[in-house]
PDB file of N, CA, C and O in Angstrom:
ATOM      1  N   UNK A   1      -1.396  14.842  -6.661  1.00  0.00           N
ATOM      2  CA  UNK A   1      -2.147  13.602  -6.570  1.00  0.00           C
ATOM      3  C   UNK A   1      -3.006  13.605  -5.305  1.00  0.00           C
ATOM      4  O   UNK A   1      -2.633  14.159  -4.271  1.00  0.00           O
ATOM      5  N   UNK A   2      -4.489  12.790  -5.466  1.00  0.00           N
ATOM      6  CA  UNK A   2      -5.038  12.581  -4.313  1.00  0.00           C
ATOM      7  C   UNK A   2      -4.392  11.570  -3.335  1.00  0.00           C
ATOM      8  O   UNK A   2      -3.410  10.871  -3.582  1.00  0.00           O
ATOM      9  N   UNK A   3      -5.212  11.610  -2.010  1.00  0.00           N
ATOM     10  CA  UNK A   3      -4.829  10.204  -1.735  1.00  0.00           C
ATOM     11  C   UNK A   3      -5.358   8.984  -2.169  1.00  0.00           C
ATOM     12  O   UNK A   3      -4.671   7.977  -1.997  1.00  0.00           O
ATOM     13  N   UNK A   4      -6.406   8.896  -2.675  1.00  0.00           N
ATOM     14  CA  UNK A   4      -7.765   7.819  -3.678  1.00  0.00           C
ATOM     15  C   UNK A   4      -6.016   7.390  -5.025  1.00  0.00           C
ATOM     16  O   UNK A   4      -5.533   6.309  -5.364  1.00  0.00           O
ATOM     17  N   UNK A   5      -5.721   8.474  -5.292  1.00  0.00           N
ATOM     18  CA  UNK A   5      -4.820   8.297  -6.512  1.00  0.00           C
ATOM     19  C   UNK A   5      -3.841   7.412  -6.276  1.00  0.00           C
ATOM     20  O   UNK A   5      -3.699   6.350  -6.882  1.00  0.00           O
ATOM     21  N   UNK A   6      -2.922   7.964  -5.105  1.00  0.00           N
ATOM     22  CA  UNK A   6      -2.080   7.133  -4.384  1.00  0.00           C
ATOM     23  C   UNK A   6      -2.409   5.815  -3.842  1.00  0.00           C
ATOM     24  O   UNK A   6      -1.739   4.783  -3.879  1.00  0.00           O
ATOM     25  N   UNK A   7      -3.238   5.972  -3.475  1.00  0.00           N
ATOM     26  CA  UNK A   7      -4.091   4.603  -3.106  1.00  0.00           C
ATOM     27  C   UNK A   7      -4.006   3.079  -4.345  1.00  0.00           C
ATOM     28  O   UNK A   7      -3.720   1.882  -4.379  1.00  0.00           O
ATOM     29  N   UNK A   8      -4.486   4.213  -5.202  1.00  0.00           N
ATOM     30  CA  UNK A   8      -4.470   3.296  -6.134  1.00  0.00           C
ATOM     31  C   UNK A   8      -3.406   2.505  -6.366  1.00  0.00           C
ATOM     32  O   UNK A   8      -3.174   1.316  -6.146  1.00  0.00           O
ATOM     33  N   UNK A   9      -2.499   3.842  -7.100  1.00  0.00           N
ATOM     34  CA  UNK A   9      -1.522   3.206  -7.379  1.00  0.00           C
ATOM     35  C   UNK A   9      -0.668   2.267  -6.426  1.00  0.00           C
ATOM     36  O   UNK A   9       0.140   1.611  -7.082  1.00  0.00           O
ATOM     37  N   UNK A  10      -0.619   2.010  -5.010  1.00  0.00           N
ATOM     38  CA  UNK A  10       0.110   1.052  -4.243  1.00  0.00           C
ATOM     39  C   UNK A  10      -1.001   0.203  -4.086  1.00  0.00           C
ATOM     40  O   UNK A  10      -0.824  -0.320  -2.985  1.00  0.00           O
ATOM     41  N   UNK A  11      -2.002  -0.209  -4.548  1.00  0.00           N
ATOM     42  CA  UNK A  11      -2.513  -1.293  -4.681  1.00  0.00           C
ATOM     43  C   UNK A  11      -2.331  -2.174  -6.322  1.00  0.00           C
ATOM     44  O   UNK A  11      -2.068  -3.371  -6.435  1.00  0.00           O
ATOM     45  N   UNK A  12      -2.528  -1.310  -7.330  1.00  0.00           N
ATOM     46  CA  UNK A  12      -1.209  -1.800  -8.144  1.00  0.00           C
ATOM     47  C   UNK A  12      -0.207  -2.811  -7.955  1.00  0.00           C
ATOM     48  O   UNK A  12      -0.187  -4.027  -8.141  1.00  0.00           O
ATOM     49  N   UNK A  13       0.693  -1.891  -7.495  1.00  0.00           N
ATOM     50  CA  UNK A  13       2.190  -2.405  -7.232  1.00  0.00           C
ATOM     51  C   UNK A  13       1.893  -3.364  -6.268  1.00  0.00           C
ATOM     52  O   UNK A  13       2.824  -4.152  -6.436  1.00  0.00           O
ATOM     53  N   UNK A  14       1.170  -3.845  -5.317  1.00  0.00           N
ATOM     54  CA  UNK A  14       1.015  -4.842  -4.426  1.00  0.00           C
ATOM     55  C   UNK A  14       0.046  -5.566  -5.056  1.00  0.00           C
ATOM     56  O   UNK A  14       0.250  -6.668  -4.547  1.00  0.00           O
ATOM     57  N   UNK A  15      -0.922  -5.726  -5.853  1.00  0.00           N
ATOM     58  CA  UNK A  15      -1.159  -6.536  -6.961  1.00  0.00           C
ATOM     59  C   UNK A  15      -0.425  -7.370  -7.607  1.00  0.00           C
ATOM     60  O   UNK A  15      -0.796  -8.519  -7.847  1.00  0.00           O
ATOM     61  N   UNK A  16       0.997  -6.762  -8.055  1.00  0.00           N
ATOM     62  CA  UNK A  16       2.434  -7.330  -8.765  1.00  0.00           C
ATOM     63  C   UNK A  16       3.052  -8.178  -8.021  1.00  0.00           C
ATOM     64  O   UNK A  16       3.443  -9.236  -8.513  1.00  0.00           O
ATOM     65  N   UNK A  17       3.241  -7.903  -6.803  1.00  0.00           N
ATOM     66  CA  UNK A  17       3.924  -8.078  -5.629  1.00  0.00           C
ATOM     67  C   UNK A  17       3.427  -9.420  -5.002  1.00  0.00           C
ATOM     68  O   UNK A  17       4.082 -10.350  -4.530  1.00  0.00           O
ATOM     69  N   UNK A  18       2.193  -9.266  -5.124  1.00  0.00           N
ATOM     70  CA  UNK A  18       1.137 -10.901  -5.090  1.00  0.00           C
ATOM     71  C   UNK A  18       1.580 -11.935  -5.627  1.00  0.00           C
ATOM     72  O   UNK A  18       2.004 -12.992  -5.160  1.00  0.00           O
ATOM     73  N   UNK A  19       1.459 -11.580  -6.575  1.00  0.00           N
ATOM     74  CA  UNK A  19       2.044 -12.500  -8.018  1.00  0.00           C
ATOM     75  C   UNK A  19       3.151 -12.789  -7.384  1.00  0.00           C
ATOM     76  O   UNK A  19       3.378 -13.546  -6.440  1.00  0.00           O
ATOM     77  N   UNK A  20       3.859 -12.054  -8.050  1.00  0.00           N
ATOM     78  CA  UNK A  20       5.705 -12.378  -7.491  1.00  0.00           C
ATOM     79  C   UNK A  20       5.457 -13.402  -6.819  1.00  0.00           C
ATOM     80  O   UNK A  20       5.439 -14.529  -7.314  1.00  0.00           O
ATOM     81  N   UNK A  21       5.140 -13.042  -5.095  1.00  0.00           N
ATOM     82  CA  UNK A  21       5.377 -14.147  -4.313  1.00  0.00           C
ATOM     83  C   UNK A  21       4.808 -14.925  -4.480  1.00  0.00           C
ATOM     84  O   UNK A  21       5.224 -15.896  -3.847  1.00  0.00           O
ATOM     85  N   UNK A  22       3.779 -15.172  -5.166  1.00  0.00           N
ATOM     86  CA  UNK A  22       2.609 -16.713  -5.158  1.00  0.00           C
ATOM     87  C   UNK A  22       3.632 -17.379  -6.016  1.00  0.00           C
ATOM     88  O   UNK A  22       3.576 -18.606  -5.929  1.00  0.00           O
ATOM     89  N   UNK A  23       4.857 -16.765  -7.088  1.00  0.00           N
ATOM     90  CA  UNK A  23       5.283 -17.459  -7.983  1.00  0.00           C
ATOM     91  C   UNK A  23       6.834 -17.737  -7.641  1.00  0.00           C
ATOM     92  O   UNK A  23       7.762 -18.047  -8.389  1.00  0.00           O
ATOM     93  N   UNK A  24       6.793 -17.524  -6.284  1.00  0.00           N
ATOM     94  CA  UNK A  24       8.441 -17.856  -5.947  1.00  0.00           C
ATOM     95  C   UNK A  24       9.377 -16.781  -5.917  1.00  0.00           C
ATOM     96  O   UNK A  24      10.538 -17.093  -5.655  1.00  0.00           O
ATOM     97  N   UNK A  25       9.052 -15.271  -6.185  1.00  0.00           N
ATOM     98  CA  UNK A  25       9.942 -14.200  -6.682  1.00  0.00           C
ATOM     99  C   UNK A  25       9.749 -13.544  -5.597  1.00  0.00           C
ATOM    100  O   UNK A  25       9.025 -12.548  -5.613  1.00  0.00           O
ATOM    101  N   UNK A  26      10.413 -14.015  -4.349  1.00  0.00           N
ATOM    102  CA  UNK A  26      10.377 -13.074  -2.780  1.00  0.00           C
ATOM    103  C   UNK A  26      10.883 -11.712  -2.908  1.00  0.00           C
ATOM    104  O   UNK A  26      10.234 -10.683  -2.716  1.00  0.00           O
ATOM    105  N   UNK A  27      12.171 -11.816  -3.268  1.00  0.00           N
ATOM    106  CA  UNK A  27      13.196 -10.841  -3.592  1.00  0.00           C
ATOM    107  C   UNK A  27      12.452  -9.536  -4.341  1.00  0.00           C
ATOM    108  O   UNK A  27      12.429  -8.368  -3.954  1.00  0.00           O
ATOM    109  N   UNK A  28      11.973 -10.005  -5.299  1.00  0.00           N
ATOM    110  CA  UNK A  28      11.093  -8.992  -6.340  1.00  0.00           C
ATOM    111  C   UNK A  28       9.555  -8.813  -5.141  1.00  0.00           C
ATOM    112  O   UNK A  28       9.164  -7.676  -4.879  1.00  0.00           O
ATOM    113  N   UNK A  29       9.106  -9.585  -4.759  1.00  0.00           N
ATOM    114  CA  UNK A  29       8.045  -9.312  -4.264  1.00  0.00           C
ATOM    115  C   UNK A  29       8.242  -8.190  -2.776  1.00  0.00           C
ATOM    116  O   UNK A  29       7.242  -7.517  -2.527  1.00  0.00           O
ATOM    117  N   UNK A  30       9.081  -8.059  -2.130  1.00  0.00           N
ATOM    118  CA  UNK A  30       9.439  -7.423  -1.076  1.00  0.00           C
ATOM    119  C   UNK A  30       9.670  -6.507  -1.431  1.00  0.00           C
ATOM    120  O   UNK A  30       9.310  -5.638  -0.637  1.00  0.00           O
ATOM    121  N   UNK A  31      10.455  -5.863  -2.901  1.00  0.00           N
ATOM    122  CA  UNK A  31      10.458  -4.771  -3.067  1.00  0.00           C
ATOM    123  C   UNK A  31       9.809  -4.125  -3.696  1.00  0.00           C
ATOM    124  O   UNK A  31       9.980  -2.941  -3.986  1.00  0.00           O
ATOM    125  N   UNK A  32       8.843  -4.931  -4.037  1.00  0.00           N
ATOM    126  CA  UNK A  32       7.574  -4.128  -4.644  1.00  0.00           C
ATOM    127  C   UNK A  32       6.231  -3.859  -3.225  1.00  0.00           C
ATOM    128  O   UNK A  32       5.477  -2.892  -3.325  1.00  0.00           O
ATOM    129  N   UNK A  33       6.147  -4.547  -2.363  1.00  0.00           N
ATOM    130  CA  UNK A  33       5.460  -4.329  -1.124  1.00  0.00           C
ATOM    131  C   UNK A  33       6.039  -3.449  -0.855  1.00  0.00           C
ATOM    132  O   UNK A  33       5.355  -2.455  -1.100  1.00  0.00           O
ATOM    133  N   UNK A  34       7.486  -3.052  -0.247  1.00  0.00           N
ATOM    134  CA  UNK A  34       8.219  -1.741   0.186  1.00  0.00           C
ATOM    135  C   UNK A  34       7.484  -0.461  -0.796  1.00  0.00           C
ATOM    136  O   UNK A  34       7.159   0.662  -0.410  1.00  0.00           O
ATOM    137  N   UNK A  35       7.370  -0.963  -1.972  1.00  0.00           N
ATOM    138  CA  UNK A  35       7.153   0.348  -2.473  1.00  0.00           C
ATOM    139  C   UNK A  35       5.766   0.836  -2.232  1.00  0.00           C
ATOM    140  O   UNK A  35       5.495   1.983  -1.876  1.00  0.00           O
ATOM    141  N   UNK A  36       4.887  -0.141  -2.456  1.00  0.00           N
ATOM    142  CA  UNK A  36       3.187  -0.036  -2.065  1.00  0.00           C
ATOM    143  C   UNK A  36       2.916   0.465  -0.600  1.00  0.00           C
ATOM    144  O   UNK A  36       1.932   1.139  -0.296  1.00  0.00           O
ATOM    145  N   UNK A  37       3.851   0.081   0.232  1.00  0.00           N
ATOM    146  CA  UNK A  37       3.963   0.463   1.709  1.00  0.00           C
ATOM    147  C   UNK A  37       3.975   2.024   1.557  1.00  0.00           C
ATOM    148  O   UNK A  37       3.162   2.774   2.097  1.00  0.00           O
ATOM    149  N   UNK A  38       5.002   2.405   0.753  1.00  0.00           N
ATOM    150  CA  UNK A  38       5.339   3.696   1.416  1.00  0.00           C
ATOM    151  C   UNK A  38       4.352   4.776   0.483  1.00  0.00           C
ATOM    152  O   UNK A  38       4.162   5.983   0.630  1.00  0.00           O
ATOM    153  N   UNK A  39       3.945   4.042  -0.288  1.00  0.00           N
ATOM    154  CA  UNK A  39       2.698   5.220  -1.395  1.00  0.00           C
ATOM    155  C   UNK A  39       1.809   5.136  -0.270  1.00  0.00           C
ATOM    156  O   UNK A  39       1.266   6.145   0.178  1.00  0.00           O
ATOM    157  N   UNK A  40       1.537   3.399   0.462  1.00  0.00           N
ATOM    158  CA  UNK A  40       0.236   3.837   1.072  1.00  0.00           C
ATOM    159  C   UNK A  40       0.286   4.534   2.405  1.00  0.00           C
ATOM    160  O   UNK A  40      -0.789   4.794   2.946  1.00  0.00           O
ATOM    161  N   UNK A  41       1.455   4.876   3.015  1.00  0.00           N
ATOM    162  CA  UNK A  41       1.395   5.929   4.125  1.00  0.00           C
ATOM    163  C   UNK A  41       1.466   6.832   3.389  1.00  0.00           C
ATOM    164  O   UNK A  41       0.399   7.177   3.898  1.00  0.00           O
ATOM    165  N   UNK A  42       1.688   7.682   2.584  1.00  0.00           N
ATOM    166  CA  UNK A  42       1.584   8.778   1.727  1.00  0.00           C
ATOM    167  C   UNK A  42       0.747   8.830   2.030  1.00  0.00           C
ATOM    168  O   UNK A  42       0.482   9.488   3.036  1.00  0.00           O
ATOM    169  N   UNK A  43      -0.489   7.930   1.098  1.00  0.00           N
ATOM    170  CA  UNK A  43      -2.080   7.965   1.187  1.00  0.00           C
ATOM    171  C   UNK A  43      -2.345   8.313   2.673  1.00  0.00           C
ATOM    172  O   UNK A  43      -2.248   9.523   2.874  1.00  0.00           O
ATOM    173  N   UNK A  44      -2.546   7.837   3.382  1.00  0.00           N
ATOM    174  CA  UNK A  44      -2.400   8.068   4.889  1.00  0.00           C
ATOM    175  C   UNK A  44      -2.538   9.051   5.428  1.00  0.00           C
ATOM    176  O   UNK A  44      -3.429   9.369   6.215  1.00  0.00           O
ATOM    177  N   UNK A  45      -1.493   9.755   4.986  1.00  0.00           N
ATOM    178  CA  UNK A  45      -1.432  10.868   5.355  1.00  0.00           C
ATOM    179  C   UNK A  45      -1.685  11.919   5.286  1.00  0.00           C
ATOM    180  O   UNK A  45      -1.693  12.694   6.242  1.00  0.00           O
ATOM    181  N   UNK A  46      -2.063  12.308   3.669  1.00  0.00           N
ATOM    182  CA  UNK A  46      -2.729  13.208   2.531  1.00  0.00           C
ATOM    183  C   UNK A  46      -4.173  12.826   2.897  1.00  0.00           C
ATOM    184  O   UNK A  46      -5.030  13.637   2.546  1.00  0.00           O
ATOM    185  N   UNK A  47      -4.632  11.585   3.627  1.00  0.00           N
ATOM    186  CA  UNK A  47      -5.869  11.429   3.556  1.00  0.00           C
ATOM    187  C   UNK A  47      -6.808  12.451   5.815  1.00  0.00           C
ATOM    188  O   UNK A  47      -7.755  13.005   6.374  1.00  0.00           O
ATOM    189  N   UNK A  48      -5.644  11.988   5.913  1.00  0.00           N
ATOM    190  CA  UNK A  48      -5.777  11.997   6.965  1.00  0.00           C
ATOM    191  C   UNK A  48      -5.840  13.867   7.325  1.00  0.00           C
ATOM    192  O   UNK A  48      -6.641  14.352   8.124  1.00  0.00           O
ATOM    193  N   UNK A  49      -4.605  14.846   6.369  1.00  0.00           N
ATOM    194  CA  UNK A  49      -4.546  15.969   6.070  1.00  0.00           C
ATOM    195  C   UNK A  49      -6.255  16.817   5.286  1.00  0.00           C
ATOM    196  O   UNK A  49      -6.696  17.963   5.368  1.00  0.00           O
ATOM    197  N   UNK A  50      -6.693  15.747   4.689  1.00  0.00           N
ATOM    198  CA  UNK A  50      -7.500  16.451   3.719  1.00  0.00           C
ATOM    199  C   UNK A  50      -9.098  16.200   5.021  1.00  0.00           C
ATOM    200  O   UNK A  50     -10.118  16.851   4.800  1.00  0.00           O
ATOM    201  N   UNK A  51      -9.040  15.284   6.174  1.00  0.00           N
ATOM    202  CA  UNK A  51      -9.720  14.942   6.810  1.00  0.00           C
ATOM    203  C   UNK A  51     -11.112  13.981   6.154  1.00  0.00           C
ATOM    204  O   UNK A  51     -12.282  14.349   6.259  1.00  0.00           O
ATOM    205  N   UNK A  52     -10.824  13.158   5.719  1.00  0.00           N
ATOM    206  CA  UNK A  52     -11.471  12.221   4.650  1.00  0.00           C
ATOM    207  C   UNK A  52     -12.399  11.271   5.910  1.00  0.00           C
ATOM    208  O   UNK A  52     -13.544  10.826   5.845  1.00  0.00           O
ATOM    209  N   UNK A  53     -11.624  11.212   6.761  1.00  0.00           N
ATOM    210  CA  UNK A  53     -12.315  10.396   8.040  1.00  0.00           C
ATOM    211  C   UNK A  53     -12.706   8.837   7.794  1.00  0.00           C
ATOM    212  O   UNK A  53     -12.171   8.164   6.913  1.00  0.00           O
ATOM    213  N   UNK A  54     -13.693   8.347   8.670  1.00  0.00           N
ATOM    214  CA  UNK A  54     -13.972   6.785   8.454  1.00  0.00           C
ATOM    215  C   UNK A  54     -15.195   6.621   7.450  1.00  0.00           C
ATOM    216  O   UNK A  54     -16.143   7.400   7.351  1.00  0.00           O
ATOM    217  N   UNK A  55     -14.995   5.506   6.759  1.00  0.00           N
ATOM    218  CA  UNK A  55     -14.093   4.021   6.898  1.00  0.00           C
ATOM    219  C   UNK A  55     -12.606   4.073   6.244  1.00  0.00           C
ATOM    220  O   UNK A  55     -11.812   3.138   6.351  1.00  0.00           O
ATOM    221  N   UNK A  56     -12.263   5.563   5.391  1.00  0.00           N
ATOM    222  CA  UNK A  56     -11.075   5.568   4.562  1.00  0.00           C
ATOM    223  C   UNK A  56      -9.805   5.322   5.547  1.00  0.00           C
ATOM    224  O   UNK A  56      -8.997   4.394   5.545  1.00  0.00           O
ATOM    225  N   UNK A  57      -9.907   6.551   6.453  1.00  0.00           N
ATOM    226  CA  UNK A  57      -8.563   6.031   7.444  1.00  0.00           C
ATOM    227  C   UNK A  57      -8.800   4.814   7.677  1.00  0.00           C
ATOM    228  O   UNK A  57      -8.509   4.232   6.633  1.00  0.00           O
ATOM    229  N   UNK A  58      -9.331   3.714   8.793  1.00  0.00           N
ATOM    230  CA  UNK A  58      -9.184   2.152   8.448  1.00  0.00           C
ATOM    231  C   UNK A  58      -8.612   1.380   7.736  1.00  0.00           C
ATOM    232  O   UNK A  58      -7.842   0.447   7.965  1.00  0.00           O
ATOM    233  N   UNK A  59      -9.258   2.056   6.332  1.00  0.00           N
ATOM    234  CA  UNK A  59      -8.580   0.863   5.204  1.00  0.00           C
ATOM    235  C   UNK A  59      -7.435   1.276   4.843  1.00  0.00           C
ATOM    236  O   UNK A  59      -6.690   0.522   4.216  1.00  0.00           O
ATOM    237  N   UNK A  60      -7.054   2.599   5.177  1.00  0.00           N
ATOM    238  CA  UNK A  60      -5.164   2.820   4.721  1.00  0.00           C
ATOM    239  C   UNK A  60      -4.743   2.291   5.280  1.00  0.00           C
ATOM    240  O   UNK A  60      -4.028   1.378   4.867  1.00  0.00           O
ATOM    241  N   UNK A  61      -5.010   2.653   7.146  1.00  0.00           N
ATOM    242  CA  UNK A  61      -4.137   2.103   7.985  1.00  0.00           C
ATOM    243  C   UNK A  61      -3.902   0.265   8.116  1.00  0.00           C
ATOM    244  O   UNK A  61      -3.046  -0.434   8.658  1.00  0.00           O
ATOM    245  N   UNK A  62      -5.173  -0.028   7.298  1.00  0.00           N
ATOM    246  CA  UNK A  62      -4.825  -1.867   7.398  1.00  0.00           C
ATOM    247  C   UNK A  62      -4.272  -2.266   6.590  1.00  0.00           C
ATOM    248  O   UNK A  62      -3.557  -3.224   6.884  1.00  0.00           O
ATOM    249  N   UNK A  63      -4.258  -1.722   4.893  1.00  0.00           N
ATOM    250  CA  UNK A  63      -3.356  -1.451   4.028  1.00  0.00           C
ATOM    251  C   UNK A  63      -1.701  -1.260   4.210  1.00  0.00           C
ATOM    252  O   UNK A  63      -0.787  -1.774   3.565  1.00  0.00           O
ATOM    253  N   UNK A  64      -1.670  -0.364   5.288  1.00  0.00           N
ATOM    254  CA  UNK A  64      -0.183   0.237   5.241  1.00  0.00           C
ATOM    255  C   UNK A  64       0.537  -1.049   6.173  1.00  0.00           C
ATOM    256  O   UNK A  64       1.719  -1.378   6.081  1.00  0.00           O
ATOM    257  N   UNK A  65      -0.629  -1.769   7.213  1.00  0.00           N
ATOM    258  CA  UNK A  65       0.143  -2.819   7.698  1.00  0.00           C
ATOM    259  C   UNK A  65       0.657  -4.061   7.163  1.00  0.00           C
ATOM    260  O   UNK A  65       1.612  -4.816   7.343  1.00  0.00           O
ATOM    261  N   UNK A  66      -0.497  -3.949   6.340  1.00  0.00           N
ATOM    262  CA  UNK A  66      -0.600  -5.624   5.735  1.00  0.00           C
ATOM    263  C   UNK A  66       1.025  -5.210   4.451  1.00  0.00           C
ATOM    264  O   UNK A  66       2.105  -5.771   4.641  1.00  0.00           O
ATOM    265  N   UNK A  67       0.862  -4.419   3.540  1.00  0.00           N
ATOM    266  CA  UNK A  67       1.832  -4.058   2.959  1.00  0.00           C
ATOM    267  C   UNK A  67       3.529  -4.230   3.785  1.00  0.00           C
ATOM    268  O   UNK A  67       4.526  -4.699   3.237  1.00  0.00           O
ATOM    269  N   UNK A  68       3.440  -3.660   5.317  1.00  0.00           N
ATOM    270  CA  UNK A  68       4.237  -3.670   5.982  1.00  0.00           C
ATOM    271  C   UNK A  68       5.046  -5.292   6.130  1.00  0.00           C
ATOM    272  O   UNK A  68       6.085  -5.758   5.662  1.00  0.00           O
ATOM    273  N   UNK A  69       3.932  -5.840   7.059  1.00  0.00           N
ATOM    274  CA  UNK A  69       3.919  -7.579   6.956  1.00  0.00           C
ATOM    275  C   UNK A  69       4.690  -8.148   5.867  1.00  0.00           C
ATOM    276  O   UNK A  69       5.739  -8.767   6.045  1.00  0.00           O
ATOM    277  N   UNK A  70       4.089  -7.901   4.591  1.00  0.00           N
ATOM    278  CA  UNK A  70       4.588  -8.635   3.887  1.00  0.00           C
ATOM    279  C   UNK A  70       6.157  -8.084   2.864  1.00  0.00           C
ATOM    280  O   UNK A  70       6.797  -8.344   1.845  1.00  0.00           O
ATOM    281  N   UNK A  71       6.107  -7.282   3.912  1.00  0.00           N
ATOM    282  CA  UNK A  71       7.780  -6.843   3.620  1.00  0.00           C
ATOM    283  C   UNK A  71       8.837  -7.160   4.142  1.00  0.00           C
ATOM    284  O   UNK A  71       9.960  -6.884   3.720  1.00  0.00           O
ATOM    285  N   UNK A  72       8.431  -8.056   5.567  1.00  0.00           N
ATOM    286  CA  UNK A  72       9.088  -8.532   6.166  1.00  0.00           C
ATOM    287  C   UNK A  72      10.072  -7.960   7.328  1.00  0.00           C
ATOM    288  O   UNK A  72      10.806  -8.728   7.949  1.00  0.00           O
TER     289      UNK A  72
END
């Protein structure tokens, strides 16, 4: 997988994770952020390996926080 791929997919799962919490489902929503968290340091890192450079590093790294945040 790329990191664009990975990317994706933990924006996905933190898509879900939105929901959840807008709808009261913390429990479910935290562990779906945990999971988007850790695809998107994947991404991160594969991106950072492949030397993809700016603006991509930025948006992982604000990604991987905000994901973080809302994991509590």
């Amino acid at each position: 997988m790329t990191s664009q791929e990975i990317h994706e997919k933990a924006i996905g799962i933190a898509d879900v994770a939105f929901i959840k919490k807008f709808n009261g489902f913390l429990d479910e929503a935290k562990q779906l952020f945990s999971q988007a968290y850790e695809l998107e340091k994947q991404a991160l890192e594969f991106a950072k390996s492949e030397n993809l450079g700016e603006p991509t590093i930025s948006v992982l790294i604000k990604s991987v926080g905000s994901f973080k945040l809302n994991c509590n």
